[in-house]
C-alpha positions as CSV (number, residue, x, y, z in Angstrom):
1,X,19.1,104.9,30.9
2,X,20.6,102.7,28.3
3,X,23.9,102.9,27.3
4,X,23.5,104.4,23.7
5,X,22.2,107.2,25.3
6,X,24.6,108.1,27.8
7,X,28.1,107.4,26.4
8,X,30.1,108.7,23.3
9,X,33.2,107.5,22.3
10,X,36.4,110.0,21.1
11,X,39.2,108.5,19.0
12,X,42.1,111.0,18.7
13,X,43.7,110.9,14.9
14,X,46.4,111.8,13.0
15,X,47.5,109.6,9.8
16,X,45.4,106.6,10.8
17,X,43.9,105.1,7.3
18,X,44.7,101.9,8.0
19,X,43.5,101.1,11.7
20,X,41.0,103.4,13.0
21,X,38.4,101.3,11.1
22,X,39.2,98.7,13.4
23,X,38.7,101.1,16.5
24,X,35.1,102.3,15.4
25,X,33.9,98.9,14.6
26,X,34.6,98.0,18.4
27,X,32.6,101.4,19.2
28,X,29.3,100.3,17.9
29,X,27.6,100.0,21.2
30,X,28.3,103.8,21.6
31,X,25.3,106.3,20.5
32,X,27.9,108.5,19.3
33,X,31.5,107.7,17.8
34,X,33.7,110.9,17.1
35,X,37.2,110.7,15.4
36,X,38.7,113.7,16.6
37,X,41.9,114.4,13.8
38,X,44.7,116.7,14.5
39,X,45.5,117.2,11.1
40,X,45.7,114.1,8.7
41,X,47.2,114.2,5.5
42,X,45.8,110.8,4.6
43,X,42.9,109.6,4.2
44,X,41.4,108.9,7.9
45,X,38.5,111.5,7.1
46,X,37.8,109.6,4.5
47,X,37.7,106.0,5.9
48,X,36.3,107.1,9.3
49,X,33.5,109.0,7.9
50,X,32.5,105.6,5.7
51,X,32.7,103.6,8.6
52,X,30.0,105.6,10.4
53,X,31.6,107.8,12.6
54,X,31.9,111.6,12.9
55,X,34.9,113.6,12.2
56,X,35.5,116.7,13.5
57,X,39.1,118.4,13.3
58,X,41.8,120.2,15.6
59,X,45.2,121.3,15.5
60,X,46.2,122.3,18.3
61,X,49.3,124.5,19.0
62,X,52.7,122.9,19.2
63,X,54.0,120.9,21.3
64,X,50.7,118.0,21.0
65,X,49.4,116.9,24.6
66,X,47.2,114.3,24.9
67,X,45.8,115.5,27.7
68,X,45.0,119.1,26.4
69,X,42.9,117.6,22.8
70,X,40.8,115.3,25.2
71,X,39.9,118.6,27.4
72,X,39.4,120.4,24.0
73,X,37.3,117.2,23.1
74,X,35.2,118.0,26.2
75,X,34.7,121.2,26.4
76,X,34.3,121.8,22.5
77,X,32.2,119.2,20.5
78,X,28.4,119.9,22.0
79,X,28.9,115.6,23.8
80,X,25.2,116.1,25.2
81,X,26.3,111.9,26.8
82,X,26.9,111.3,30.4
83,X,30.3,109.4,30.4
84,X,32.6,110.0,27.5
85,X,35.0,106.9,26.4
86,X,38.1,107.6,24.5
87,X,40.5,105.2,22.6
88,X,43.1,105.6,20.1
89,X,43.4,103.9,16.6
90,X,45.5,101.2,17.5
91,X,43.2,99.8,20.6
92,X,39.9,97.4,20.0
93,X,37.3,97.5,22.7
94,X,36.4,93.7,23.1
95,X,33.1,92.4,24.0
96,X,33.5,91.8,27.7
97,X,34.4,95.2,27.8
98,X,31.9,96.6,25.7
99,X,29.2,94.8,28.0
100,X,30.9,96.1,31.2
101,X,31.2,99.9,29.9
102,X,27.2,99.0,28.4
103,X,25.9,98.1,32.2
104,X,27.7,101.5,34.2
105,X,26.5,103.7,31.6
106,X,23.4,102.2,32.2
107,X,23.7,102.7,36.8
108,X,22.1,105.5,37.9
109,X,23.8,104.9,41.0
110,X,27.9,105.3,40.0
111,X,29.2,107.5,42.6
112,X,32.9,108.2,40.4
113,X,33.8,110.8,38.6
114,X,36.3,108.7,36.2
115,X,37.9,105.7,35.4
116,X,40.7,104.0,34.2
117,X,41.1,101.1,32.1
118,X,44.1,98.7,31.4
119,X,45.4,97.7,28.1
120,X,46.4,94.2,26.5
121,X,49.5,94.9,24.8
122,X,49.6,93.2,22.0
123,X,53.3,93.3,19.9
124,X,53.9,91.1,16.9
125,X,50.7,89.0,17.9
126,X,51.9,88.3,21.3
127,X,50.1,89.8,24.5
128,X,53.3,91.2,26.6
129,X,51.2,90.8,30.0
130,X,54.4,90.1,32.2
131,X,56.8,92.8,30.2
132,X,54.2,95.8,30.5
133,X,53.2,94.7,34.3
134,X,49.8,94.0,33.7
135,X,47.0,95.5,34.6
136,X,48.7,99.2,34.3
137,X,45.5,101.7,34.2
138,X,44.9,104.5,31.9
139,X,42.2,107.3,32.3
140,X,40.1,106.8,30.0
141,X,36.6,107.0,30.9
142,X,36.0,110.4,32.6
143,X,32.1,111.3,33.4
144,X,31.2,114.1,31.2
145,X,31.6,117.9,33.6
146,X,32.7,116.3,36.2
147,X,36.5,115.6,35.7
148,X,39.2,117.1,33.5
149,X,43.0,115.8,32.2
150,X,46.1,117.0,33.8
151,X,49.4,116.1,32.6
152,X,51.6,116.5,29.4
153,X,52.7,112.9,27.5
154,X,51.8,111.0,30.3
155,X,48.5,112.2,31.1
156,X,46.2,111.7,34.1
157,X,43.0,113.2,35.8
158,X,42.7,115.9,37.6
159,X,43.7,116.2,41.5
160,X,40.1,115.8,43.5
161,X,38.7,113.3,41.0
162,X,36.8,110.0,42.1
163,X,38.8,107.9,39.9
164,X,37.2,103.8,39.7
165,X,38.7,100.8,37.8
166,X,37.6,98.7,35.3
167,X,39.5,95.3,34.9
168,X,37.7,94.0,31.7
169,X,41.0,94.7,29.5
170,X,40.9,96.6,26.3
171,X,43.6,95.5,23.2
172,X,46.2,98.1,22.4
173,X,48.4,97.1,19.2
174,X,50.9,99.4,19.8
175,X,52.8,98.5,17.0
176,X,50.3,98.2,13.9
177,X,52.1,101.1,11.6
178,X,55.5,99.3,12.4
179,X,58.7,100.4,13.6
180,X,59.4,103.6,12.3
181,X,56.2,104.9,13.9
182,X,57.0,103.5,16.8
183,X,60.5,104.9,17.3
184,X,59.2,108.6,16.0
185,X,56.4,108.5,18.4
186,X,58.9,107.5,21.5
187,X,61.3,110.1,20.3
188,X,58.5,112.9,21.0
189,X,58.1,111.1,24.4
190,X,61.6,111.1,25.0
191,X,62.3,114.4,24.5
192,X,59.3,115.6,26.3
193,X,60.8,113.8,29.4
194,X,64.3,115.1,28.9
195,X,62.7,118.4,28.9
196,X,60.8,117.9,32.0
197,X,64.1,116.2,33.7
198,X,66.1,119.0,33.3
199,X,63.6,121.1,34.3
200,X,63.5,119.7,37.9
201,X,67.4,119.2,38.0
202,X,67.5,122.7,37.6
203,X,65.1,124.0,39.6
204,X,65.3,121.9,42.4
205,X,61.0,121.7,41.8
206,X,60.0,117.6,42.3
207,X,56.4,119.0,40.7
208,X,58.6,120.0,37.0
209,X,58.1,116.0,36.4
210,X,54.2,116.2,37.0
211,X,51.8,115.3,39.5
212,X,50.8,111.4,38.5
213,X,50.0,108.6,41.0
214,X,53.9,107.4,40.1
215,X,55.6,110.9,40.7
216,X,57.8,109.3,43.5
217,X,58.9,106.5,41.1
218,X,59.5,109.6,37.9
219,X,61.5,111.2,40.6
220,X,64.1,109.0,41.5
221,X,64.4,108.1,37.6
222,X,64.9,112.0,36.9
223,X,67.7,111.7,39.9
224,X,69.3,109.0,38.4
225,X,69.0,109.7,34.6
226,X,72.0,108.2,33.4
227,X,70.9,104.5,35.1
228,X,67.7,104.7,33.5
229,X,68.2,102.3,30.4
230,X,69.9,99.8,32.1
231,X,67.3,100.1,35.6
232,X,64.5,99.8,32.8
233,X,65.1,96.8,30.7
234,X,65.7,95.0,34.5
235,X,62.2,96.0,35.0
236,X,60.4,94.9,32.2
237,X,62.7,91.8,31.7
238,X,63.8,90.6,34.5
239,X,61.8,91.7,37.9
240,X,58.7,91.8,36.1
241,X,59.3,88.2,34.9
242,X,59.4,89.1,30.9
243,X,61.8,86.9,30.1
244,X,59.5,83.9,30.3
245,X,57.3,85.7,27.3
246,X,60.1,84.6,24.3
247,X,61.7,86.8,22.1
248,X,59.6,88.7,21.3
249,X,59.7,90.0,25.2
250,X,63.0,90.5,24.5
251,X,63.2,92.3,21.8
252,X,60.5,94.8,23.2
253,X,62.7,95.2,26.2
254,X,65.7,96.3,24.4
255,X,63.4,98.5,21.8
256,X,62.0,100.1,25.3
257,X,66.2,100.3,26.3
258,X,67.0,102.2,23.2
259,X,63.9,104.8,24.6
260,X,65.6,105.5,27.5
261,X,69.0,106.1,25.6
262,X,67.5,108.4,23.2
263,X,66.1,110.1,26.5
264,X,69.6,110.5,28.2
265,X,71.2,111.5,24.7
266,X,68.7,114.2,24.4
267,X,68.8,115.3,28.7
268,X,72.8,115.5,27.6
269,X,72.4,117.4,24.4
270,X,69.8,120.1,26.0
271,X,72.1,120.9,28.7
272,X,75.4,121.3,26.6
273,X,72.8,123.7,24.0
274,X,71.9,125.9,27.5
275,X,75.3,126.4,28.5
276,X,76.5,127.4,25.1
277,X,78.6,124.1,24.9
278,X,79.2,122.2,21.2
279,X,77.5,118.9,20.9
């Protein structure tokens, strides 16, 4: 079985005129390529739709999960393909990757259920490999009936899954629309983590933080909230050797420091709003 027959791509969308072109273009070895849009005001229907691929639409209810429009994706849009590939507008399959995904799509024999890719960072030109400890894996390639997504912002596959690695990178340009994207998108994350923080202070439940690979690791962070901007530009800077990638490096690191301030702020404001206090 050839891999245009047994693998479709899904791009999740929302206001992504200007790079999901790119996305598609890297999808061509794919028999089907399906922008999936949660409600664009722009023209990405347009400019997907020219570039070849389908475009089907789907707003989901408040507050958006990733995890929740890739199940949706699944279970909804008729993917009659054996292993289902997803990527976002801002990431490029390259070619050694394109060939790998080509020859298991193509193996009768695969045993997994899923697996998970790593990115290339890319930020102002520069791939960020020490800074964003690479490889870091993402699941992204989930055989189609045979595994779901679990998980809210930071999602994951379900428990039970036999969950594989590919190590042929893809290229994530996580900051092609520019800062302000960038700082509105982490705000969302950052108050979905406050939320889930205070959650398991509360309620004494570790499982309130989610059930990834890295719970241990989300748990001490939630324990020791107010350390965490300080514990996480060591990380990325200094422990994972970032500091030898330039200025740039830097200047991710303290962009990733303001995150985890905007998280605290917002752990800080929640509680004073739910005991009635003034901010």
């Amino acid at each position: 079985m050839s891999c245009t027959h047994s693998l479709t791509a899904v791009i999740l969308t929302k206001n992504e005129e200007g790079q999901v072109t790119r996305a598609i273009e890297s999808l061509r070895f794919c028999r089907r390529i399906i922008v999936l849009d949660s409600g664009s005001t722009d023209s990405t229907q347009l400019v997907a739709e020219a570039a070849g691929a389908e475009f089907v639409v789907h707003v989901p209810e408040p507050p958006f999960r990733i995890s929740q429009q890739r199940n949706w994706a699944l279970a909804h849009l008729e993917i009659d393909t054996e292993w289902v590939l997803y990527l976002d507008a801002d990431e490029v399959v390259p070619e050694a990757l394109a060939k790998r995904l080509t020859g298991l799509a193509a193996d009768e024999n695969v045993a997994l259920d899923a697996y998970e890719l790593t990115p290339r960072y890319l930020f102002w030109g520069k791939w960020l490999r020490r800074t964003q400890g690479y490889p870091n894996w993402h699941p992204r390639l989930v055989r189609h009936g045979r595994a779901d997504f679990a998980g809210g912002v930071w999602e994951h596959f379900t428990e039970g899954t036999r969950v594989g690695k590919i190590y042929e990178p893809y290229d994530h340009y996580a900051n092609s629309k520019g800062l302000r994207d960038w700082l509105d998108r982490h705000y969302r994350y950052a108050a979905w983590d406050a939320e889930r923080i205070i959650d398991a202070l509360e309620s004494g439940n570790p499982d309130a933080l989610g059930t990834t690979r890295k719970r241990w690791l989300r748990r001490l962070a939630a324990r020791f909230w107010p350390l965490r901007p300080f514990a996480r530009f060591l990380q990325m800077y200094i422990f994972r050797l970032g500091f030898l990638e330039g200025w740039t490096a830097f200047n991710f690191c303290l962009l990733y420091f303001c995150y985890e301030v905007m998280t605290i702020n917002l752990i800080v404001e929640n509680r004073r709003r739910r005991a009635g206090k003034d901010l």
